[in-house]
C-alpha positions as CSV (number, residue, x, y, z in Angstrom):
1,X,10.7,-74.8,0.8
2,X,10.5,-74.3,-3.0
3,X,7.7,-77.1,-3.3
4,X,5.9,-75.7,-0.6
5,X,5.2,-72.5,-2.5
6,X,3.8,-74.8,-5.2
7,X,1.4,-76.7,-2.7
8,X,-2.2,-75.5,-1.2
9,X,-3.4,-77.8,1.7
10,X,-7.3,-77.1,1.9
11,X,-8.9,-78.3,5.2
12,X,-11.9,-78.9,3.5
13,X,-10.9,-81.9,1.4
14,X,-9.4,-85.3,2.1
15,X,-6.4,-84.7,0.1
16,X,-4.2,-82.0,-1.0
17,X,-4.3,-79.8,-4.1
18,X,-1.3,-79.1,-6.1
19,X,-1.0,-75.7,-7.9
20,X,1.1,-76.0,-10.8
21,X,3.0,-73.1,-12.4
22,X,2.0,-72.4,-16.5
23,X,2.5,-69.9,-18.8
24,X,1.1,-67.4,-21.4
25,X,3.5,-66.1,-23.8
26,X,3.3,-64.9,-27.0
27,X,6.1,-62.9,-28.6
28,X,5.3,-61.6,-32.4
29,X,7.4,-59.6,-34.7
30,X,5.4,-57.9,-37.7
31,X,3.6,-54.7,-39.4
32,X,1.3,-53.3,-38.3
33,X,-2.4,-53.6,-40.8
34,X,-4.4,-50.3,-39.3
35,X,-4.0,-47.9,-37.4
36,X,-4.7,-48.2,-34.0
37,X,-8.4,-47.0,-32.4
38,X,-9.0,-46.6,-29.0
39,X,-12.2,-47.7,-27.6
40,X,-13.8,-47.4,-24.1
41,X,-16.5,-49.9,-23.4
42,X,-19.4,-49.5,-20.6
43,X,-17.2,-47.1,-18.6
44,X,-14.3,-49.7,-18.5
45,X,-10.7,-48.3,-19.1
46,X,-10.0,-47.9,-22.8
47,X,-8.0,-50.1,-24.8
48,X,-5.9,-49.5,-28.1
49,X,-6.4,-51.7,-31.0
50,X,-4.9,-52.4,-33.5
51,X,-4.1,-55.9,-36.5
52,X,-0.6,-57.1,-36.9
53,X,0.4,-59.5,-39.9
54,X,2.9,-62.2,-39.6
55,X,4.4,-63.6,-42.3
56,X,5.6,-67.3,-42.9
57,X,7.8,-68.0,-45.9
58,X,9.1,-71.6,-47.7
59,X,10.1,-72.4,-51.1
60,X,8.5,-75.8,-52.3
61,X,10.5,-78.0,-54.4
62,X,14.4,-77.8,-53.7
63,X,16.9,-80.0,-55.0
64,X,20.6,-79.8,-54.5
65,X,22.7,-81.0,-57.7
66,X,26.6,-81.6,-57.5
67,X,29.0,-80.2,-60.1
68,X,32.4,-81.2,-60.0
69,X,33.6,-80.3,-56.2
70,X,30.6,-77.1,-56.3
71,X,28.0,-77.9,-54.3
72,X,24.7,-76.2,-55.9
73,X,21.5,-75.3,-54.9
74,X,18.4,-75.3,-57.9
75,X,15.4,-73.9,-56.6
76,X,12.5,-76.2,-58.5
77,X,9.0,-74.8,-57.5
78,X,7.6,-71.4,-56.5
79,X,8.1,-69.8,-53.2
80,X,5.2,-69.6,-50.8
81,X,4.0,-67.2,-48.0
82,X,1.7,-67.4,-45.8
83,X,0.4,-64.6,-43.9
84,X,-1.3,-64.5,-40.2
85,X,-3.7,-61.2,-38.8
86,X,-3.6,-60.9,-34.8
87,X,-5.8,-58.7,-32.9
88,X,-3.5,-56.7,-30.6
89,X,-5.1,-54.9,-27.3
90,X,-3.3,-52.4,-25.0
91,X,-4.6,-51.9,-21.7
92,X,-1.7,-50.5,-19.9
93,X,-2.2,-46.9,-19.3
94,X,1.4,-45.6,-20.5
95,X,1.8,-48.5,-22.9
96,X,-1.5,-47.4,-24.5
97,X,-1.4,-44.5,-25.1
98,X,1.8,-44.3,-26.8
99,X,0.8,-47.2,-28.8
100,X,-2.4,-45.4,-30.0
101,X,-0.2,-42.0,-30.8
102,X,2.5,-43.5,-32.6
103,X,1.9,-46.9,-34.3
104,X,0.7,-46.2,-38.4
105,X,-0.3,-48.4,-40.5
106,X,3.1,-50.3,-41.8
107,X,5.0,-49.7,-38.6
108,X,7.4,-52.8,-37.8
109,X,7.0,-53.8,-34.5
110,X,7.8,-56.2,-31.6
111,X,4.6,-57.2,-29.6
112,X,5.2,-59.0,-26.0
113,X,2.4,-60.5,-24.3
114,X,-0.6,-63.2,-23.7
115,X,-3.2,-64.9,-25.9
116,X,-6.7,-64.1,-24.4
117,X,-9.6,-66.5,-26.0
118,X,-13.4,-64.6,-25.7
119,X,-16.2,-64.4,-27.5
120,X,-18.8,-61.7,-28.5
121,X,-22.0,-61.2,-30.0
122,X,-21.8,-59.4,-33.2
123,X,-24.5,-56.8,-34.5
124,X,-26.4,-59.7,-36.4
125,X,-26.8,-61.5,-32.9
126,X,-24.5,-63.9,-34.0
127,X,-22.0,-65.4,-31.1
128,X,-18.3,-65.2,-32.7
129,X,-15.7,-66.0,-30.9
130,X,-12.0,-63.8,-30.8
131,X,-8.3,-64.4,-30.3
132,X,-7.0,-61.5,-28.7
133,X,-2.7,-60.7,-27.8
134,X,-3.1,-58.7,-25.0
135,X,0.2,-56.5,-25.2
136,X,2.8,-56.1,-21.8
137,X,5.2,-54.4,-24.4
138,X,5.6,-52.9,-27.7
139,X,8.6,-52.0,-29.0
140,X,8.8,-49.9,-32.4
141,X,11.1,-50.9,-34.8
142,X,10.8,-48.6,-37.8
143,X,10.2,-45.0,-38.6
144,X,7.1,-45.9,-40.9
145,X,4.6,-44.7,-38.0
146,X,6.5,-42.6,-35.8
147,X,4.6,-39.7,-37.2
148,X,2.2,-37.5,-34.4
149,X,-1.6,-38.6,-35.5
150,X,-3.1,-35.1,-36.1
């Protein structure tokens, strides 16, 4: 019965067509770059919007030296950082709008949800394209933007 759920017969072809599960999960942990805006395109539902920085750390050049029955670590080299911008979007009503009134600029937070690939045409007619995290759940981790927006 459970492979059943994972196979469509279509009448129309010789064969069978199996449907195979996937998934689209992207769980980040960062600050937050702006503050959120909200925008509402051609009538659509608005979304919030807002950058979140990731931040990937290593030290280059470590060497371990013993010293009698001490193990020690020298740190040869500089340490290195790396930091990545995401484009976060809210659609959830709720989610959205809490997002948009409480998230500043430096807030910690824990984003929850897909990657979403698109592309646009920019105001110099040029077609970019966009990496969006479309957002199930945010969850606020420090205090830094839990101020009201006025």
């Amino acid at each position: 019965q459970v492979l059943r759920q994972f196979v469509r017969h279509d009448s129309d072809t010789a064969g069978s067509l199996v449907l195979e599960r996937s998934m689209n999960r992207v769980q980040l942990l960062g600050r937050v770059g702006q503050d959120p805006i909200m925008r509402q395109v051609d009538g659509k539902n608005p979304v919030t919007i807002f950058s979140l920085a990731t931040n990937e750390m290593w030290r280059t050049g470590e060497s371990e030296t013993n010293q009698g029955a001490l193990l020690f670590l020298c740190t040869v080299g500089d340490i290195s950082q790396k930091t990545t911008w995401h484009r976060i979007s809210v659609f959830r009503p709720g989610l959205r709008d809490v997002t948009y009134q409480y998230v500043k600029k430096g807030s910690r937070i824990f984003v929850e949800g897909k990657i979403d690939y698109g592309e646009y045409t920019d105001k110099n007619n040029v077609r970019r394209q966009a990496t969006t995290i479309i957002a199930d759940n945010v969850i606020f981790l420090s205090d830094a933007g839990m101020k009201e927006k006025v």
